[in-house]
Structures are given as structure tokens and as C-alpha cells.
N, C-alpha and C positions, 0 to 999 in steps of 0.2 A: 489540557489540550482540547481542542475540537476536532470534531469528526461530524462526518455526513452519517445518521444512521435513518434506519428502516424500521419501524415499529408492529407494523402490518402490511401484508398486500394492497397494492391498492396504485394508480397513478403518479404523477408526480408531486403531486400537493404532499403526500406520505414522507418525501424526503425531510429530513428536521437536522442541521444544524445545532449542535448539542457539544456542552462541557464535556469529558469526559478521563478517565487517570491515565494517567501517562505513561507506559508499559514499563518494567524494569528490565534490563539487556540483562540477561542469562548468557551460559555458555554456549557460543557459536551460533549465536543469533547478534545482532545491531539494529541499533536505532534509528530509525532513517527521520528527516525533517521534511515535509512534503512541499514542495514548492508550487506545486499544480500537478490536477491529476483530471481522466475525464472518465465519465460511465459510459462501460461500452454493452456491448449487447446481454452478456450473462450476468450483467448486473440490472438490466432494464430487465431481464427474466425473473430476477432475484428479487426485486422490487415488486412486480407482480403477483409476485407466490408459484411463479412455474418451475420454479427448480424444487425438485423432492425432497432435496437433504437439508434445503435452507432452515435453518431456526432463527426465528426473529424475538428479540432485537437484533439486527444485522448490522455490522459496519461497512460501507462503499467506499469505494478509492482502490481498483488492483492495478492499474498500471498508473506511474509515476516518474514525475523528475522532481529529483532531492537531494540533500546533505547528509550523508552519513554522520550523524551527531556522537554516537558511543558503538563502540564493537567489541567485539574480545576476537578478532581476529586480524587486527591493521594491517599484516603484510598482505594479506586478499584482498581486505575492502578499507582502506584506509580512511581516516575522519578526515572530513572535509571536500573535496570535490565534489560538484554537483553532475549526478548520473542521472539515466534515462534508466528508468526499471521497468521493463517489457515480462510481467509474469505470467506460466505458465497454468500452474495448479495453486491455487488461493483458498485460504481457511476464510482471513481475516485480512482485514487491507482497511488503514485510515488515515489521517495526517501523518502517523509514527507506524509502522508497518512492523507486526513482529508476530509471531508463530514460528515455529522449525516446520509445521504445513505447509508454508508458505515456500514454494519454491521456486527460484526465477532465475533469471538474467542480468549482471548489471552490465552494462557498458560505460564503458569513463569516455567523456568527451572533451576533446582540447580545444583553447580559444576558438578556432576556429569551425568549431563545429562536429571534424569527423572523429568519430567513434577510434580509440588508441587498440581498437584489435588487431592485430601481427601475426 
């Protein structure tokens, strides 16, 4: 699969487009398939070298819209519809998004757009 990674601090030139394996879905974790995703600020910090905890090589991508490919929990997050993943606190984030660090948000959105929260 590819991923956007980070090798060193450094601008934008630093971002690299890279092969890389493709996570195995564990218990209570899924595989998400990325359809688009964008760098937002604590990742332009992370690309920098300004966040202290960062270890580079790093993977970019925390918020996302994608396909739930594999889960071990379908009645939650069911395979298949494409979500909006708005994440909170991020390990790791890349085209396939996996860590139990990773903690977020999904929202399901219907044809039309709005989010099926009730």
C-alpha cells in the first residue's frame, strides 16, 4: 500500500510517497481504505520536527474519508460504506489507518450527504 511518510524534519520537499505493508486487522481494530485525506496543522508541525514525541520515519494522513475494508467489530463499523474519519488523538495514520492509539470519530454519511447521527 502507499503512504505519505516523513523521514526527517524539514519542508515540504521531505514529504515521500512510499510502498509500504499493509497493516493486519487485530482484535478491535479495522482497516480502513483511504479515499482522500488532507495535512492539517499538527502534521505540518510533525513534518517540521516541532512536536517532541514525534519519531521519524513518521506516517501523515489523521483525518480521512474511506472504506472500511476488514474489522472484527461489523455491528459498530460495518465493511463498506464510505465515512468521514474526524480523529482526535493519533499514533499513526496512512492510506490504511490502524493502531488501538488511534482514537476517533466515524460518521456514516447517506447519499445525500448528512451524517446518520440520531
Amino acid at each position: 500500500m502507499k503512504a505519505v511518510v516523513v523521514s526527517k524534519a524539514g519542508g515540504p520537499e521531505v514529504l515521500e510517497v512510499r510502498e509500504v505493508a499493509k497493516p493486519q486487522v487485530k482484535t478491535g481494530w479495522s482497516l480502513v481504505k483511504i479515499k482522500g485525506f488532507g495535512i492539517n496543522h499538527s502534521e505540518i508541525f510533525t513534518r517540521q520536527g516541532l512536536s517532541p514525541s514525534v519519531v521519524f520515519p513518521r506516517i501523515l494522513g489523521i483525518e480521512l474519508v474511506g472504506v472500511i475494508e476488514k474489522t472484527t467489530e461489523p455491528d459498530r463499523l460495518p465493511v463498506g460504506p464510505e465515512k468521514i474519519f474526524s480523529l482526535d488523538t493519533i499514533q499513526e495514520a496512512h492510506r490504511y489507518l490502524e493502531g488501538p492509539e488511534a482514537f476517533g470519530k466515524v460518521i456514516v454519511l447517506n447519499r445525500e450527504g448528512n451524517d446518520d447521527r440520531s
